[in-house]
N, C-alpha and C positions, 0 to 999 in steps of 0.2 A: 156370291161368296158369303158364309159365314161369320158372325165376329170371331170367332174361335181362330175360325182359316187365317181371318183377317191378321191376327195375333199370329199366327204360324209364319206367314208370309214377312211379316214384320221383323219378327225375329230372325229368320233367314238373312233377310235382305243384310241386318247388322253383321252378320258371320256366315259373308259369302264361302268363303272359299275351307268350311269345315263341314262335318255332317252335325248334324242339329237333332239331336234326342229331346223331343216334345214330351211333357210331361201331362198325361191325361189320365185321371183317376189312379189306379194302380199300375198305371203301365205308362213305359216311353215308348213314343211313337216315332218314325222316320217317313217322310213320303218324297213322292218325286223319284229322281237321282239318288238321294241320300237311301230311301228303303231298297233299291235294285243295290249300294252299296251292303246295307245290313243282309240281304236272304245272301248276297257270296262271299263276305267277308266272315259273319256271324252265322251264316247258314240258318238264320231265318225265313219261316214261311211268307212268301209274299201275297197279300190281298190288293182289295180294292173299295175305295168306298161307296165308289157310286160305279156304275155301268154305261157301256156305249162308249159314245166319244168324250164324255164326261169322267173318265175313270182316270181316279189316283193310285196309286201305286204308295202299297201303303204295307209297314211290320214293323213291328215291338215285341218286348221283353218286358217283364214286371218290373217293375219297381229293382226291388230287392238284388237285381242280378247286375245292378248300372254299374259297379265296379268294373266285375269281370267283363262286361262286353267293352268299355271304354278302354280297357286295355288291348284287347284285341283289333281294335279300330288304332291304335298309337303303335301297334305293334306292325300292324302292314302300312304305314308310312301318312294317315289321315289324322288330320285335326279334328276335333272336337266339343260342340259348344253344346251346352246340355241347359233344357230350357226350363226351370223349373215353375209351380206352383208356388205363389207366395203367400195364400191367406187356406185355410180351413176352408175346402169345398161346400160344406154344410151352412156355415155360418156368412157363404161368401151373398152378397146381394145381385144376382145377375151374374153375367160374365168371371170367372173366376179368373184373377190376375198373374199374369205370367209374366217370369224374366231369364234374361239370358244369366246365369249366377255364377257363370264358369266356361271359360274356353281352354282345354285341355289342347297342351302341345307337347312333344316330345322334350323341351326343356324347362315345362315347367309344373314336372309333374310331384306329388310332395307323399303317392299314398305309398306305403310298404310294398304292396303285391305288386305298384309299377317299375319300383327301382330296385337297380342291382344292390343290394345290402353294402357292398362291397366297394362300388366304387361312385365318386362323385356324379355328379347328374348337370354339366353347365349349362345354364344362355349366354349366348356371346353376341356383341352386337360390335360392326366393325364400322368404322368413318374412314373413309378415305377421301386424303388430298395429293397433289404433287409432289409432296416430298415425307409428310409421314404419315401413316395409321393409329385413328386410335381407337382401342379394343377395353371393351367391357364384358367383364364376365362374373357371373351371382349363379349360387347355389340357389337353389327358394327352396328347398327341402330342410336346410340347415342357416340360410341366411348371412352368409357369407357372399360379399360384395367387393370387386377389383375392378381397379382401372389403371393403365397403363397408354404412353403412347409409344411409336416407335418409328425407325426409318421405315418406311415402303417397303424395301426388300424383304422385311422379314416378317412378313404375315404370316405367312404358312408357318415357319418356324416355333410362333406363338401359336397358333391351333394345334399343331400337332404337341405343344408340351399341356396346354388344359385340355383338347380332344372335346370340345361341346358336342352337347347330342342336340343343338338347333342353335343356328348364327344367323341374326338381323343383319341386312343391310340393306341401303338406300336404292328404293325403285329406281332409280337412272346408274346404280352401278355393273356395268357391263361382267361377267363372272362367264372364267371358262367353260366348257361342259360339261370338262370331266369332275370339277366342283359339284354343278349342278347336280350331280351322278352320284357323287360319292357322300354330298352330306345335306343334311335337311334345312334349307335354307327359307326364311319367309322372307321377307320382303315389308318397309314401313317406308310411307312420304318421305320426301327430301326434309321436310319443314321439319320431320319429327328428331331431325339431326344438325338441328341450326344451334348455332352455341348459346344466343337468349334462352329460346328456349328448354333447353337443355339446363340451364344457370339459375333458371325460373325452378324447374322440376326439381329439382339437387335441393335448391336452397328453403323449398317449402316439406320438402320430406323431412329432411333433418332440422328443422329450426333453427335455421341459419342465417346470418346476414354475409356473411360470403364464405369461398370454401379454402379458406389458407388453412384453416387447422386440421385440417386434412391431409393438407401434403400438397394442394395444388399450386401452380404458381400461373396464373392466365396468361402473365407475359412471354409464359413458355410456347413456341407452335406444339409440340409434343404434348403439352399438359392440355391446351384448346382443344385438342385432339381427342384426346382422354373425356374429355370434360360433356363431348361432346356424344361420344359412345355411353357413359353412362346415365346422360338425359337419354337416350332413345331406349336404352335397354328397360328404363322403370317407367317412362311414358308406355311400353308396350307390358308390363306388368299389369299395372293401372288396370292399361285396358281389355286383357286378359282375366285377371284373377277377379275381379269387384269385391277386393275384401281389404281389409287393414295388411296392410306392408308392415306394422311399425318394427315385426322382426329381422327386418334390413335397418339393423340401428348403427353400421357404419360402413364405411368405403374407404378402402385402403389401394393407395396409389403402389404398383410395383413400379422400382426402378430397375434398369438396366444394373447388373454389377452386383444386384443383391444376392445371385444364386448363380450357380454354375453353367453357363449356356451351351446346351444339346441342340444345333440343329433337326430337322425336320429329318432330313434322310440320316442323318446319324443316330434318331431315337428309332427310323428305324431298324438299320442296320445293327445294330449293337440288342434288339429287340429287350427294349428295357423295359416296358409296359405290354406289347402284346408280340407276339410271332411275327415273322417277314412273312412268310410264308399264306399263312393260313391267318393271320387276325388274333389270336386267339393268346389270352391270358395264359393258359397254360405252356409253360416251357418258356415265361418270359422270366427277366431278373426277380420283376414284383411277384409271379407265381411261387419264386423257390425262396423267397423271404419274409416272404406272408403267412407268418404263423399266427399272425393276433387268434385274441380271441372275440374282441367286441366288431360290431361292424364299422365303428367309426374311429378304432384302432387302425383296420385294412385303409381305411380313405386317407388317413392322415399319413402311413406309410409310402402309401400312391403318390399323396401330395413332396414328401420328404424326395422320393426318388425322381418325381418330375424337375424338384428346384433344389437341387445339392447347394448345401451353401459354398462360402468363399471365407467364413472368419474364422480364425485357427480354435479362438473363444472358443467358439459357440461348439465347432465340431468337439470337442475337448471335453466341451462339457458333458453332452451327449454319450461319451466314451466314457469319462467318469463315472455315470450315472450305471452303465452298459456293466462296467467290470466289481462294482459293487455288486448289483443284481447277482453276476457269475459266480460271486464267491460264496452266497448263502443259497444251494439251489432248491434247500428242503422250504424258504420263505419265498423262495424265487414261484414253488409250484403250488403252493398255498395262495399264493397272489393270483397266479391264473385260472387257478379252480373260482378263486373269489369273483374272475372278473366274469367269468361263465353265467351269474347273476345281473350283471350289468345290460340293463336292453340299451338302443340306439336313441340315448336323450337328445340328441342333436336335432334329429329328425320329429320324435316327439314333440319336442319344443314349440317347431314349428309349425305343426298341428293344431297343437293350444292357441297361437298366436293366432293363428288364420280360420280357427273355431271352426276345425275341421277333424277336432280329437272325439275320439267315441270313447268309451267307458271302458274298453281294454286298452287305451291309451293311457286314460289317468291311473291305473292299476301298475300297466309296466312302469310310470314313473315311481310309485309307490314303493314300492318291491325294490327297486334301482336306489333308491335312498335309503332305502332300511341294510342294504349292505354296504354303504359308505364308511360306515364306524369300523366295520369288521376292516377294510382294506387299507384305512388309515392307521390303525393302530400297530398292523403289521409293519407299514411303513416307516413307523415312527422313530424305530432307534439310528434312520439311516442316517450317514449325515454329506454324501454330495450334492452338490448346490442347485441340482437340476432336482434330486429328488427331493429337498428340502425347500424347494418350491412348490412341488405338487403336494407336499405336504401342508404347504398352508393355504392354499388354495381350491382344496377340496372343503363342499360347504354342504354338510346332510341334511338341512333345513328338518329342522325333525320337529317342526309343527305341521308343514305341509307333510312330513308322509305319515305320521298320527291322525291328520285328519281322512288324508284321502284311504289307509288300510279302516281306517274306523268305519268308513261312510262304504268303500266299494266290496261288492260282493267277491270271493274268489273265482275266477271264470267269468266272468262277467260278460254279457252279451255285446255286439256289435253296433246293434242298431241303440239312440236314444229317446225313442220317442216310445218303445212298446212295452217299458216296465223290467222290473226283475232286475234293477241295477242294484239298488239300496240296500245294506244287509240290515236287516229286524235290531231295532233299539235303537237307531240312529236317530230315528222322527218318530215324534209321539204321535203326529197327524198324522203320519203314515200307517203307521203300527196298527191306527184305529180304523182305519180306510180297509185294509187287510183284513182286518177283524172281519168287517161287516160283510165284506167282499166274501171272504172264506166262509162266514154264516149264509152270508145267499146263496153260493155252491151248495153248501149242506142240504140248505133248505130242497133244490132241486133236485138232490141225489136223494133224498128222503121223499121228494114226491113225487117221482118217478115209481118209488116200489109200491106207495099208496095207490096209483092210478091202476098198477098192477096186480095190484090185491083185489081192487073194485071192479074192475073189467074181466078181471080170469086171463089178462090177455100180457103172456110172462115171457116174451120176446118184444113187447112195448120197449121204445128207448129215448129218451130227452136226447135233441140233438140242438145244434147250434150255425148259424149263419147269418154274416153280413147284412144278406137280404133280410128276413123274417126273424132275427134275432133266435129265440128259444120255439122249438118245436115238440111237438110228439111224432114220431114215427112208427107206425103200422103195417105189417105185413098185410098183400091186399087177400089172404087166408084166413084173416080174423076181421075184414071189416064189419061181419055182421055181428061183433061185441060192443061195437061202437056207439057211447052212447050222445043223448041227441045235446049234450052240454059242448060236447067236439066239432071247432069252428074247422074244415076243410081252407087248407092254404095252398098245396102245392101236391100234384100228380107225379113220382119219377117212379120206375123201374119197378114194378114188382110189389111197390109200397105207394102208400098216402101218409100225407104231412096234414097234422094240424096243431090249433091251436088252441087253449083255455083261459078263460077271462082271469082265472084267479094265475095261471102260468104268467100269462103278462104283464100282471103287479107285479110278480117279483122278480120279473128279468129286467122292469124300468132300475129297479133297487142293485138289483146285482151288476146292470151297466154301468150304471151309475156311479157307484163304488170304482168298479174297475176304471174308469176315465178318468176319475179323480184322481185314483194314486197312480195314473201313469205321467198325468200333468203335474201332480207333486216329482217325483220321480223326476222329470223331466228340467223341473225349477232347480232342483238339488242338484243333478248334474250340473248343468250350466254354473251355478253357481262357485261347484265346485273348480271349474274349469277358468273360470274369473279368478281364483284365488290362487291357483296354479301359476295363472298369468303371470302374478307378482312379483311370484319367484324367476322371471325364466330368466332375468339376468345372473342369478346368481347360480342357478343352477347351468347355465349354457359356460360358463368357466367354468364350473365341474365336470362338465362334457370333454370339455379341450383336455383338461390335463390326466382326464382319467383315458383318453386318446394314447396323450403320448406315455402315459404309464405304459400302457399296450404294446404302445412300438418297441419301446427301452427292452421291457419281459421278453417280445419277440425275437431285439436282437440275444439277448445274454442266451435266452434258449437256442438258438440256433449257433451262437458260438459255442456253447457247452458242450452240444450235440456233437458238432462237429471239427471241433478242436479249430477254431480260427484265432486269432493273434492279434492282436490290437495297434492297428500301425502307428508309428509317432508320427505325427503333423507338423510340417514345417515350410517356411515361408520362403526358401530356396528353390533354387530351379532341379529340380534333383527326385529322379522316383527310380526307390528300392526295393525290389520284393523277393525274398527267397524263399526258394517252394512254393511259389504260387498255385494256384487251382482256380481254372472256371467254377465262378458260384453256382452256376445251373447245371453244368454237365455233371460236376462234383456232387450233386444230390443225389443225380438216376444213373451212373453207375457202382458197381458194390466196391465196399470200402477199400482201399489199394489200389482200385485197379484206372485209377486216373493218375496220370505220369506231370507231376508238378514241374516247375518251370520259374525259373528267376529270373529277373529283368535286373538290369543296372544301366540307369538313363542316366548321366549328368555332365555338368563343366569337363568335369576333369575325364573322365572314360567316354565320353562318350555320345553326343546330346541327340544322334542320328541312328537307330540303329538299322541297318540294313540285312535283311533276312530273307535268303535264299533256301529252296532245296523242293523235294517231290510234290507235285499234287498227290494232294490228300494226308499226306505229312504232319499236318496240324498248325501250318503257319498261321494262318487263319482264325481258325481258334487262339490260339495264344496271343492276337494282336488286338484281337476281341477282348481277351480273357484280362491283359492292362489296362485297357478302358472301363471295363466293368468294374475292379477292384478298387480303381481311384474313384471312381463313384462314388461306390458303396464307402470305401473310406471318408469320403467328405458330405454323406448325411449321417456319418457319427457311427456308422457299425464297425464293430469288427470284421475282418477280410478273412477267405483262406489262404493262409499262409504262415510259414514257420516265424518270418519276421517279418517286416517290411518297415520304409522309410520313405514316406509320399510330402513331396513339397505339392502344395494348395496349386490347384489349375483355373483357371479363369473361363476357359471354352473347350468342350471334347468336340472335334471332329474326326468324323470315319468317309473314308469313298469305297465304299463294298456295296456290289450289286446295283444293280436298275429296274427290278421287275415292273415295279409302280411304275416308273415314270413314261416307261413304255404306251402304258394307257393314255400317257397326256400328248403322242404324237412326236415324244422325241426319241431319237435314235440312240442305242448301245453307246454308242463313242461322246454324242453330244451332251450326253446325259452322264458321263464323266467327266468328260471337259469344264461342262458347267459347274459342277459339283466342287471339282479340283481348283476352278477360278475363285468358287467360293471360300474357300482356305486359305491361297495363298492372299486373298485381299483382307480375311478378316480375322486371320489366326494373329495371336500377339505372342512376347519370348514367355510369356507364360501361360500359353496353350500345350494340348497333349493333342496331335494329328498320329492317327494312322490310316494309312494308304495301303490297299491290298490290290496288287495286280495294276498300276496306273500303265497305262499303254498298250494293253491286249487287246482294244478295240479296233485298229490300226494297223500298217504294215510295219515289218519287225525293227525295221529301220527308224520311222516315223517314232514307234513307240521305245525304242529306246533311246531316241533322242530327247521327247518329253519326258520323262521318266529321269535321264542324267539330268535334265533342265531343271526339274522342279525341286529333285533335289538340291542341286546348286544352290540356286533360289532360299529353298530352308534353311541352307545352312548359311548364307552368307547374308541374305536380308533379315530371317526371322527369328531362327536363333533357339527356337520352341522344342521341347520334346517330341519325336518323333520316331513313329514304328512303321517301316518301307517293306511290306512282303512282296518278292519279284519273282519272275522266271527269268528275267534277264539276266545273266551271270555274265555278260560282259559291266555291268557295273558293280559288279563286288569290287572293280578297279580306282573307283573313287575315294578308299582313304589315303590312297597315295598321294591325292591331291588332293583331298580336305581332312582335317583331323581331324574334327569332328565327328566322322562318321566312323563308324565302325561294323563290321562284318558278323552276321551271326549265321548257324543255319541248322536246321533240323538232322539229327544224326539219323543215318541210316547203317544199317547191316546186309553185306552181301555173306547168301551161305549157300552151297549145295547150288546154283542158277537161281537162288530163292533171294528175294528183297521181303528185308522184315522194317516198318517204320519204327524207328523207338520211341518217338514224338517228345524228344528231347534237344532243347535248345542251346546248342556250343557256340564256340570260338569257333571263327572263322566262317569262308564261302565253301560254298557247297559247288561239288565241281560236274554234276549230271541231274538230270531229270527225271529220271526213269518212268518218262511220261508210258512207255510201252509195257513197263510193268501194270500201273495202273490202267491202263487199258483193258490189261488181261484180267485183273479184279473183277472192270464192268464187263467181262463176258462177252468181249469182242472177239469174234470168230477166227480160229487158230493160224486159216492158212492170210487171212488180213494181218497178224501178228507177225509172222514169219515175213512178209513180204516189207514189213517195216521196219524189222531185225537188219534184213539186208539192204533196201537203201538208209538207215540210219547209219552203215560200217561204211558203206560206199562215200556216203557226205562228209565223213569223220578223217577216212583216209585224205580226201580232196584237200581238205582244211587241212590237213598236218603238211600238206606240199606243199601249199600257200604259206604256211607259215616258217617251214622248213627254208625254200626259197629267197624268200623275204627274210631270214635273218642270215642268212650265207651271201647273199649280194647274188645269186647264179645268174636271175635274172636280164637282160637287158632288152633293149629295144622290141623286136616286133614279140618275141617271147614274154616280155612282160606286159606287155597290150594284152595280148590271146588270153593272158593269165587274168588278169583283169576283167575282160569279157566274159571271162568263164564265172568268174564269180560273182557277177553282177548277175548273167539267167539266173546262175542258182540263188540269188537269194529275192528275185523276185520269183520265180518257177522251181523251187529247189524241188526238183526229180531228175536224177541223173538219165542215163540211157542204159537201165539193165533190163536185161530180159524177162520177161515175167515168168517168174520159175519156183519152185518150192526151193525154199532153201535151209538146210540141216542146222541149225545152228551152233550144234555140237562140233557140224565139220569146218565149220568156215573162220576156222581162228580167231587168235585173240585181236578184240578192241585196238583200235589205235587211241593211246591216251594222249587227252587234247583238253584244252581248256574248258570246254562245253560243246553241243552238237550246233549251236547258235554260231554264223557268221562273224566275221569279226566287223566292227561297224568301219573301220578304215582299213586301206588296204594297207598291208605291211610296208610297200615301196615309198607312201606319199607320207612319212613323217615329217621331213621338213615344211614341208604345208602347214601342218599341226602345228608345228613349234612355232611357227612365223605367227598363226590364227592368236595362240595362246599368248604370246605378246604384246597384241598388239592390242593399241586402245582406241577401243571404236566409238568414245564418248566424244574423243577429239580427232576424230575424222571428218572431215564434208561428206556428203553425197557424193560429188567427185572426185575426192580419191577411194570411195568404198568403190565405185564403178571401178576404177581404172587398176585397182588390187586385183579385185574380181578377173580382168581381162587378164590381167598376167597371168595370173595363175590357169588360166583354161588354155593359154598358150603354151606354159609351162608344161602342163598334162599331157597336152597334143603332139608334145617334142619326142614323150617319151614312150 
C-alpha cells in the first residue's frame, strides 16, 4: 500500500459511514464503494488503478465542480466527508498532507445552492428517559440554537412543529421503522449524551461557569433533559464541521406555554406548513401568506406560524405595527421594492463566521448595507412600537460597507484563491503587480508577431499550459521554417510545441507577477473577511429585524390586497368572526366566489358547536377554516373577515383524517381513537378542538355513542371551544340536554329533483343527507343510484312505523318484540327484502318525512330504561348493585 492509500484508508476509517471525496491535485477522487456510489449517483466514469485482482475501483470530478456534486450526493440521502489538501503541493516536502476538513449532512449544510432560500434547515438531537424528552435543535446556516425538555408523549409533536432535515439519537435508542423511513437519522455513543459531559461541552463553548443565565435550571428533570440534547447536538457539530462554532453565540431554552400548541396530526390536518396530501408547500396556510420579499423574511414567517404566540402584548403589537403599514401603501411598496436589495445576511453571516464566504459573499453584504439608510429613513416618521424598534435597531455599519464596496470588484468571482477580486486603486502593491503582469502579456503578444515577422510563419501562436508554462505552436506545414534557435517540447495533432530561451525569461517574470497578485489578492480577501467578522454581531440584529420588517410589509400587503379585518384580541373564552373566509381557498378562487361564514363560539351562545348536513357541503372546510383564522390572528396578522372577536387559545386540536398513520400499522378507527384520547386528556377550557366525523370508523351504533360521549365529556369536564362536524343527526338532540351546545348546519336548496349546496352555515340541525346526491356528483352508475333511491324510501317508511307505534302505545307484547327484532337486523344488515328492480323515481311517490335516514339509537318503547339510566348515580353504586340493575332490566326486556 501506498502512503497516499495509506492516508486514504485513514481517512475513511474516521468517516465510516459517508462517502469520502479524496483530494489529489486538481481532482476529488472516490474509490472502493464510495466511486461504484459516484459513476450512479453522479454518473461518473468508473476506472481503476491497478489491474487483476489488484484493482480499485476508482472516479472523480475536478476540483472546481465539489459543490455541485456534494449536493447531489446530500440530495439522494449520503453523507459526506470531503478530504482536503492542506499545504501547497509544490512547496509540500514528501507526502503532501491531507485532512478530513468537513463532513456534509443534510442538517448541516450552510452553502446557498444546498438550501431552500425559504425555509429553515434544523439538526435536532433527541435524549430520551422514562418520563421526559429532551430535544435540541440549531440552525448552522444562521446560528440559531434551542433547547427545550418535555413529557415523552410529545416528541413527535415537537418534530413535526421544527420538521429537522436530520435528528441525532443515542445508539441504544430503539426507533420505529416507519421513523427510520421517513426521516434522516444518524446515530452518536450513549456517552455523547451523558449530562457531565454534555455540562462540560455547553460551559466551554460559551464561557461559562454554569448555565442558569440561560434559562436552565439542572434541578429541573426536564431542563437535565434539555441540557443533555444540546451537549450531543454541538459535541457532533465539533466533530462534523472542524471550524470555529463561535456563531452559535447563544442558546435559548423553549418553554412549554410560550406559543400556541399544534399537535403533530393537527399541523397536519389543518395543513399549515405543507399539504396532507402530497407534502408540498404549495396550497399550505404558509404558501398563501408568504409574500415576503427577503429569504429570511419567508423563514421567520414559517417560524411565526410554527409558534403562534399566547400574549395579547405581543399579538397587539404586531397588529399595531400590520395597520400602520396598511394606511400608507404608496411607503408600504417603496419598503418592498427597497427590501428587493436586501440579500440573506443571516446565512451570510454565517459564512464569514465559519470562513466559508467567497467574494460574492462579502459583495452581497456590501450592497445589503448600503441600502439600510434608504429603508430607515422611510421608516422613520412611523411611530408603533414594534416599528420604532426596528427603527433603532437597524445598524448600516457604514465603515464596513465603504470598505468592502471600495475593495470588492462588481461581479466578483467565486473562487478565492485565482485573482480578479480586488478593484484597481485599492492596493498600491497590487496596482504595481498588475502593471508588470500586464507589461509581461504585452511583452508576449509583441513577440509572438516578431517570431512571425522572422519565420514568415503567420499562423504561429504563443500558447499556454500548466505543464510547459508559455509555448510556440506550429502547424506541422511550416516546420521546415523552423529555426534551429526552437527548443522542440511537445508533439499533439497536426502541430509541434516548442520552446525559446529568451520565451522562458519572460514567462519566469510574467508567472511570477501573476502568483504574487493572486496571493496579494488573496491576503486582502481574508483580511477583508476578518473585518467583516467584527461586525457580524451587530449586523446579525439587523438581520432579525429587517426579517420581521418583511413579515409586518407581507402581512399589511396581503390585508390590503385582500380586504382582511384586523380581529380584537381578548383574554375571554369567546371567538367571533363574521364573514369569515379560508385563508387558502380565498386566494385560488375568483374574487366573490367563496361563500363566507360566521362562527359565534362563547359562554353565553354557545361553547359547543355542533354541525350537521351533506357530504361535501363544506363542513369541513369551515371547521378548518376557525382554526386557521385563530392562528393567523395570534401571530399578529389580520384575518379574512368582515369582523371578528378571538379570545387567545392556549392549544389547537383537529381529528381529521389518518392517511399517515396508516403507514405506522394502525388501523382507521384506532388511529381516531387515539388521536380523540389525545384531546380529551390534554385539551384545557382554553383550548379550540375540532372534531370532524368522530365515530365513522365503527358500527353506527358504536359511533354514535362515542361521539354523544365525547361530546358529553366537553362539555361538562372541559369546557373549551369546540367545532363537532357529524353525520349523525341523531345528536343534533343534545342541546336539549346540555346548553351548551348548540346546533348549526350547512344550508342546502332543493329545486327541480336538483340539490344545490349553498355552503352556508345557519341555525339549527340539518334533517337529511343527501348522501345519494353526492353520489351522483362522483359518477356512480345510474341504475346503482336508482336502486338506493328505493331502499333509502323503503328504510324511511320502516322508521316512520317504528316511530309512529311507539308514540301511539299500538304496540304490545309479541308485536312489539317482532318490532324490535325487526329493527335490530336492520340496523346491523339494514337492507330490506325488495326485489331487485329499476325503480322510476318520478313514479314511486313522495318521501316519508322523518328525522333522518339513521335508526334511532333506542327503541321508542324502552324510555323508562332511559329515564331510570339518566338518574341514576353510578359513582355511588357497588359493583353489585350495577350487576344486579343490569339483571333487572334484561328481565324487564324479556317480559315484554
Amino acid at each position: 500500500m501506498t502512503p497516499m492509500m495509506k492516508q486514504y484508508f485513514d481517512a475513511k476509517k474516521a468517516c465510516p459511514d459517508a462517502v469520502l471525496l479524496f483530494r489529489m491535485g486538481d481532482f476529488y477522487e472516490m474509490f472502493h464503494e464510495d466511486a461504484r456510489v459516484g459513476a450512479y449517483v453522479l454518473n461518473l466514469a468508473m476506472t481503476s488503478r491497478e489491474r487483476g485482482e489488484n484493482a480499485m475501483p476508482m472516479a472523480g470530478f475536478p476540483h472546481q465542480q465539489l459543490e455541485a456534486y456534494v449536493g447531489k450526493l446530500i440530495e439522494h440521502g449520503y453523507r459526506v466527508a470531503v478530504c482536503d489538501q492542506m499545504e501547497d503541493p509544490k512547496q509540500a516536502k514528501g507526502l503532501v498532507k491531507r485532512e478530513v476538513t468537513r463532513v456534509v449532512t443534510p442538517g448541516t449544510l450552510t452553502e446557498d445552492f444546498l438550501l431552500n432560500p425559504k425555509e429553515s434547515n434544523y439538526l435536532a438531537s433527541v435524549v430520551v428517559d422514562d418520563s421526559f424528552i429532551g430535544l435540541s435543535w440549531v440552525e448552522l446556516s444562521t446560528g440559531r440554537f434551542y433547547a427545550a425538555g418535555f413529557p415523552r408523549a410529545r416528541l413527535y409533536d415537537q418534530l413535526a412543529r421544527i420538521m429537522p432535515s436530520e435528528w441525532l439519537v443515542c445508539e441504544s435508542l430503539k426507533l420505529p421503522e416507519w421513523v427510520m423511513n421517513k426521516m434522516m437519522v444518524s446515530r452518536r455513543p450513549d456517552w455523547a449524551a451523558g449530562l457531565d459531559f454534555a455540562l462540560k461541552q455547553l460551559k466551554d463553548h460559551f464561557r461559562v461557569m454554569n448555565l442558569d443565565g440561560f434559562g436552565f435550571n439542572v434541578q429541573l428533570p426536564e431542563d437535565r433533559q434539555a441540557i443533555r440534547a444540546a451537549g450531543m447536538v454541538l459535541d457532533y457539530l465539533r466533530q462534523t464541521q472542524k471550524v470555529s462554532l463561535e456563531h452559535l453565540d447563544s442558546l435559548r431554552v423553549y418553554r412549554t406555554g410560550e406559543a400556541l400548541e399544534i399537535d403533530e396530526s393537527s399541523r397536519r390536518s389543518l395543513e399549515i406548513t405543507r399539504t396532507m396530501r402530497e407534502g408540498k408547500r404549495e396550497g399550505s396556510l404558509l404558501s398563501a401568506l408568504d409574500c415576503c420579499i427577503t429569504s429570511m423574511g419567508s423563514r421567520m414567517l414559517a417560524d411565526w406560524i410554527a409558534n403562534p404566540l399566547t400574549s395579547k402584548k405581543l399579538i397587539e403589537l404586531r397588529q399595531d405595527a400590520v395597520e400602520e403599514l396598511m394606511k400608507d401603501s404608496k411607503v408600504c411598496q417603496e419598503l418592498r421594492k427597497d427590501l428587493r436589495g436586501i440579500y440573506d445576511l443571516e446565512r451570510l453571516l454565517t459564512r464569514v463566521a465559519t470562513m466559508r464566504a467567497n467574494p460574492r459573499d462579502l459583495y452581497a453584504i456590501g450592497q445589503t448595507l448600503t441600502m439600510l439608510p434608504k429603508i430607515w429613513k422611510q421608516l422613520r416618521p412611523m411611530k408603533s412600537p414594534l416599528i420604532v424598534r426596528i427603527i433603532g435597531e437597524i445598524d448600516f455599519c457604514p465603515e464596513l460597507a465603504k470598505t468592502i464596496m471600495e475593495a470588492i470588484i462588481d461581479n466578483p468571482p467565486v473562487q478565492i484563491t485565482e485573482g480578479g477580486i480586488i478593484r484597481p486603486g485599492y492596493s498600491e502593491k497590487l496596482d504595481e503587480l498588475r502593471d508588470a503582469s500586464h507589461g509581461g502579456r504585452e511583452w508576449i503578444t509583441n513577440y509572438q508577431a516578431k517570431v512571425q515577422e522572422e519565420t514568415g510563419i503567420q499562423n504561429l501562436k504563443v500558447g499556454y499550459n500548466k505543464v510547459f508554462g508559455f509555448y510556440l505552436e506550429v502547424n506541422n506545414s511550416q516546420q521546415s521554417k523552423i529555426p534551429d534557435t526552437f527548443i522542440r517540447k511537445q508533439t499533439v495533432k497536426n502541430a509541434e510545441r516548442y520552446i525559446t530561451p529568451e520565451l522562458k525569461e519572460h514567462e519566469e517574470f510574467v508567472l511570477s507577477a501573476d502568483e504574487r497578485q493572486k496571493e496579494i489578492e488573496y491576503r486582502i480577501f481574508s483580511e477583508l473577511r476578518e473585518i467583516t467578522l467584527q461586525y457580524r454581531h451587530r449586523m446579525n440584529l439587523t438581520a432579525g429585524v429587517l426579517a420581521e420588517l418583511d413579515v409586518l410589509l407581507a402581512f399589511a400587503e396581503t390585508a390590503r390586497q385582500r380586504n382582511y379585518c384586523r380581529p380584537k384580541i381578548t383574554e375571554e373564552n369567546e371567538l367571533e368572526i363574521i364573514d369569515g373566509r379560508h385563508p387558502v381557498l380565498d386566494m385560488v378562487t375568483p374574487d366573490g366566489d367563496f361563500v363566507p361564514n360566521d362562527i359565534i363560539c362563547d359562554e353565553a351562545r354557545g361553547m359547543i358547536l355542533l354541525i350537521t348536513g351533506p357530504n361535501m357541503s363544506g363542513k369541513s372546510t369551515y371547521i378548518r377554516q376557525v382554526a386557521l383564522l385563530t392562528l393567523m390572528a395570534q401571530i399578529g396578522s389580520f384575518i379574512p373577515a368582515r369582523e371578528a372577536k378571538i379570545g387567545i387559545v392556549d392549544r389547537i386540536f383537529t381529528r381529521v383524517g389518518a392517511s399517515d398513520e396508516l403507514a405506522r400499522g394502525q388501523s382507521t378507527f384506532m388511529v381516531e381513537m387515539t388521536e380523540t384520547a389525545r384531546i380529551l386528556n390534554m385539551a384545557t377550557p382554553r383550548s379550540l378542538v375540532v372534531l370532524d366525523e368522530i365515530g365513522r370508523g365503527t358500527s353506527t351504533y358504536d359511533g354514535i355513542s362515542l361521539a354523544w360521549s365525547i361530546i358529553e365529556h366537553m362539555h361538562e369536564k372541559i369546557g373549551c371551544r369546540t367545532l363537532f362536524a357529524t353525520h349523525y343527526h341523531e345528536l343534533t338532540d343534545l342541546p336539549k340536554t346540555f346548553p351548551n351546545v348548540r346546533n348549526l348546519n350547512v344550508a342546502v336548496q332543493e329545486w327541480n329533483d336538483e340539490v344545490v349546496f349553498l355552503h352556508k352555515i345557519v341555525e339549527g340541525a340539518a334533517d337529511r343527507s343527501y348522501g345519494i346526491h353526492v353520489a351522483r356528483l362522483a359518477g356512480v352508475p345510474a341504475e346503482v343510484l336508482e336502486r338506493a333511491e328505493q331502499l333509502l324510501r323503503q328504510m324511511e317508511e320502516r322508521q316512520a312505523e317504528l316511530l309512529e307505534n311507539g308514540q301511539n302505545g299500538t304496540q304490545t307484547g309479541n308485536e312489539s318484540q317482532k318490532t324490535r327484532q325487526e329493527n335490530s337486523s336492520a340496523s346491523s344488515a339494514p337492507i330490506p327484502n325488495a326485489p331487485l328492480r329499476t325503480l322510476d323515481p318520478k313514479k314511486a311517490g313522495p318521501r316519508t318525512p322523518t328525522h333522518d335516514i339513521q335508526y334511532l339509537m333506542f327503541d321508542p318503547k324502552d324510555p323508562p330504561i332511559i329515564e331510570e339510566l339518566k338518574k341514576m348515580d353510578v359513582n355511588e353504586m357497588t359493583p353489585i348493585q350495577a350487576f344486579q340493575t343490569l339483571l333487572r332490566w334484561q328481565e324487564s326486556l324479556q317480559k315484554t
